[in-house]
N, C-alpha and C positions, 0 to 999 in steps of 0.2 A: 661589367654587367653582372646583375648580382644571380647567382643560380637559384636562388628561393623566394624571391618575392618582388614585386611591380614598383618603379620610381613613384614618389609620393606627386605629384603631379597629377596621377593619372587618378587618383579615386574619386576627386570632385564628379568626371567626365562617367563613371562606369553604371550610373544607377541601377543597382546589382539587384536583379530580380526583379526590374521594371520595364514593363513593357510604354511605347511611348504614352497610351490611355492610363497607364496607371499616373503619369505625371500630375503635380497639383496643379492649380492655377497659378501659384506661385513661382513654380518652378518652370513653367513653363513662358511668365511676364520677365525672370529675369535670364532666360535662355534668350528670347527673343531680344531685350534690353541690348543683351554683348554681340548681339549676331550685328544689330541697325551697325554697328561701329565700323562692319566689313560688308558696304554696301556702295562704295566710294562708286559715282558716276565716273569718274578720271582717276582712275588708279594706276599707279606705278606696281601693281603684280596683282595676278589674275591666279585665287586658289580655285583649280576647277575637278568637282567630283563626276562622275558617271555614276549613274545609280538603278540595281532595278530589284524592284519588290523586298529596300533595303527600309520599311517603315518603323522598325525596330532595333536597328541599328545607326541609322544615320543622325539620328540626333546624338549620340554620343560622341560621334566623330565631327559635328560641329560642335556640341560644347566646346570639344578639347581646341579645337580651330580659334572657337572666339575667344578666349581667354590665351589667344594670344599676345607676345610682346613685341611689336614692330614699330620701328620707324618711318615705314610706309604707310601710302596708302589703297588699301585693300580691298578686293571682291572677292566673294565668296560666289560662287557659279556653280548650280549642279544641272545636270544632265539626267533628266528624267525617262530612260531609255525603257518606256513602253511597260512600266508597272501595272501591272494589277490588283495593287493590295493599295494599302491607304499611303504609300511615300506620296503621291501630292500633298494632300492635305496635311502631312506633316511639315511639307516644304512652306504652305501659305500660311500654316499657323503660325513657326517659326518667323516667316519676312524673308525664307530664302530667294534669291533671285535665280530663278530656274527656266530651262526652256525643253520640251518635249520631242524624243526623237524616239520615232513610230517606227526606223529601222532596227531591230533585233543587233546587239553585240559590239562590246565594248571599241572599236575600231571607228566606229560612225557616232557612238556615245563621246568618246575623246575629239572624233575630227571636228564634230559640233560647237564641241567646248572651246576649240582651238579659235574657228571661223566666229564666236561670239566673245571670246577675251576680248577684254578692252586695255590688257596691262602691259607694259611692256617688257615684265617676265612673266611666264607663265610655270606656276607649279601645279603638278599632276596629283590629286586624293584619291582614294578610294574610301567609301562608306563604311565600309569594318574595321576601320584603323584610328589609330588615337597619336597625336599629332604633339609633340610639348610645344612649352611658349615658346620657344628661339627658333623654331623650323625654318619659319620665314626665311627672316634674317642671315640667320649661318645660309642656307639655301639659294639666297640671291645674293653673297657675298662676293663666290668667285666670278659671278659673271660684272658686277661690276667694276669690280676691281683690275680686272684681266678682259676687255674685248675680243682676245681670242680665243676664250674658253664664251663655247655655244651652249652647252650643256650639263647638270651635275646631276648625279644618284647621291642616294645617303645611305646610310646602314639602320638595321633593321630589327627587332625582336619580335616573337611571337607571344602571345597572352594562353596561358595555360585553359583548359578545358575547366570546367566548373566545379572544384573538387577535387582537381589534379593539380600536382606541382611545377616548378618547370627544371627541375634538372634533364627530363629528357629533351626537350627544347634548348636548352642549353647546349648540350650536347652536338644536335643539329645545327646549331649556331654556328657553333665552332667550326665545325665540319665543314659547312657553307662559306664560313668568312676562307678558308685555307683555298676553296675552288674558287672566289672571285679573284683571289691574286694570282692566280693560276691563271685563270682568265683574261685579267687583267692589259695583257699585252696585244696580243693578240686578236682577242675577239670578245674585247672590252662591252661591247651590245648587249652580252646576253648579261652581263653583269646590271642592266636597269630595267626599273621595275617599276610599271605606273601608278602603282601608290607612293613612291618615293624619287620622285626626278623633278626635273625642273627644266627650261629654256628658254632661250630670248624667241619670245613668240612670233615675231618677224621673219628671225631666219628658220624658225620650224615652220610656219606659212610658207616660206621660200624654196625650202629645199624637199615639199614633199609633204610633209604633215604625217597623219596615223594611218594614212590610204596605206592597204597591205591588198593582197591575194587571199581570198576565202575571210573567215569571220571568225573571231573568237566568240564564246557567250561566259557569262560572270562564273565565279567560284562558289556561288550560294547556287549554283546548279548541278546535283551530284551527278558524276560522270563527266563532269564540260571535257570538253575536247577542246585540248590546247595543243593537234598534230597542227594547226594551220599558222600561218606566220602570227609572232606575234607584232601587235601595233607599236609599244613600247621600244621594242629592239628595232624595229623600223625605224622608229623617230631617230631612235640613237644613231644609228647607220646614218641617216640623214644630215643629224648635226652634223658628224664627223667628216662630212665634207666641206665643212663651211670653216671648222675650227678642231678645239680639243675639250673633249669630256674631262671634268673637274669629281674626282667620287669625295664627296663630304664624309669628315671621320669625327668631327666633334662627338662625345659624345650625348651631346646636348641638341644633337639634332636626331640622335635617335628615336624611329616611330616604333610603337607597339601593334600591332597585328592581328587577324583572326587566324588561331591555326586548321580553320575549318579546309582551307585545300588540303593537309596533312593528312586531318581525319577520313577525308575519301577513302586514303587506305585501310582506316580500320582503328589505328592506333598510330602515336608516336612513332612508336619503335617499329613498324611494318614501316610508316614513310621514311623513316631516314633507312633503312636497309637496300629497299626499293631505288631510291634518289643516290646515293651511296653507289651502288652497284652502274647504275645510269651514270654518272658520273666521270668516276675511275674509267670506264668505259671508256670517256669521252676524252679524255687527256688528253691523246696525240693527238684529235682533233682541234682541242684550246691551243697546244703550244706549237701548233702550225700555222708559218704568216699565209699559204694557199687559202683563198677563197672558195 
């Protein structure tokens, strides 16, 4: 991963200093054009986003979606979880196939998504993340391939701040990837992340779904409180009874990120000290098989 600058992929998807209205008409016939292509009434994988008051973000994270390369066939599915800003009308100008949930946080926005997949994998998006062509694919590989792998995570980078570079993201990168292998064993869960997972949608219907205890609410909410369980590590837990978690390393199934949860604290370098310190922390918690 490179420390200074973003895979060439992604600049088509960034419309850099464009808000969705600033889009042409043009740009906006051949958005819609690559989106019709992932509308599959009978799909073999269900990409489903949760979304709230993301009208400024989520067309970029479908561009990058539709201009994807897959051998399946595809639905794109978002979850309109009770915006207030113009994400509808971006979703029906678009051709998104969307459905509306009046319940607040992302736990009822995913279960939604889950109980309206029609695929029989389902991967999990998030609206501020940028997706390359092979996500798909590399994403639904190991579960076909392997029936008893129920579920995969992927690996991840963050998109620099607007006039920042990303060595300090780098940085934290690193740092991150050292605590998921740590993880890794033991308490594999907290290692997935619902803008980057994926499952046979059957056995997550089966074993539980995103139902958690308390609510989470999104990351475009400064302050979210993320003490309550999360849904994502639920699902995972879930799988894990059924089978075994697959973590995708290609690097070509690497997604690009908002580092806006980072920036809550302040800066870069405040969130990895902060997370850093929580962490280390947490060690002999990770490399304890006790539940």
């Amino acid at each position: 991963m490179s420390l200074f600058g973003l895979p060439v992929w992604i600049e088509p998807h960034l419309f850099a200093r464009k808000k969705f209205n600033d889009l042409s008409k043009n740009d906006i016939q051949e958005l819609r054009g690559r989106i019709k292509r992932f509308t599959d009434n009978a799909p073999d994988v269900s990409v489903v986003i949760p979304a709230w008051n993301e009208e400024n973000n989520i067309y970029r994270t479908l561009s990058s979606l539709s201009a994807s390369r897959t051998n399946y066939k595809v639905e794109i599915v978002v979850i309109n979880n009770n915006s207030t800003d113009g994400t509808q009308h971006v979703l029906d100008t678009l051709g998104v196939r969307s459905y509306f949930q009046p319940v607040q946080g992302t736990p009822s926005a995913r279960q939604m998504g889950l109980d309206q997949a029609k695929g029989k994998y389902h991967l999990c998006a998030d609206s501020d993340t940028f997706y390359p062509p092979d996500w798909i694919d590399l994403m639904v590989a190991p579960m076909v391939k392997d029936s008893g792998i129920t579920g995969v995570y992927g690996i991840y980078s963050f998109i620099p701040p607007e006039g920042q570079g990303r060595f300090g993201l780098w940085v934290y990168e690193k740092f991150a990837g050292m605590m998921i292998q740590i993880r890794k064993k033991n308490r594999e869960y907290l290692n997935v992340y619902g803008f980057n997972m994926g499952f046979v949608t059957q056995t997550g219907r089966e074993t539980g779904g995103f139902k958690v205890s308390g609510n989470r609410i999104y990351a475009n909410i400064v302050g979210s409180d993320y003490q309550n369980e999360a849904e994502d590590g639920r699902m995972a837990l879930n799988l894990k009874t059924a089978g075994n978690l697959k973590m995708v390393t290609d690097p070509k199934a690497r997604v690009f990120t908002s580092p806006r949860r980072l920036m809550d604290d302040g800066s870069i370098g405040k969130a990895f000290m902060n997370r850093a310190i929580r962490q280390v922390k947490g060690i002999r918690y990770y490399l304890s098989n006790k539940l």
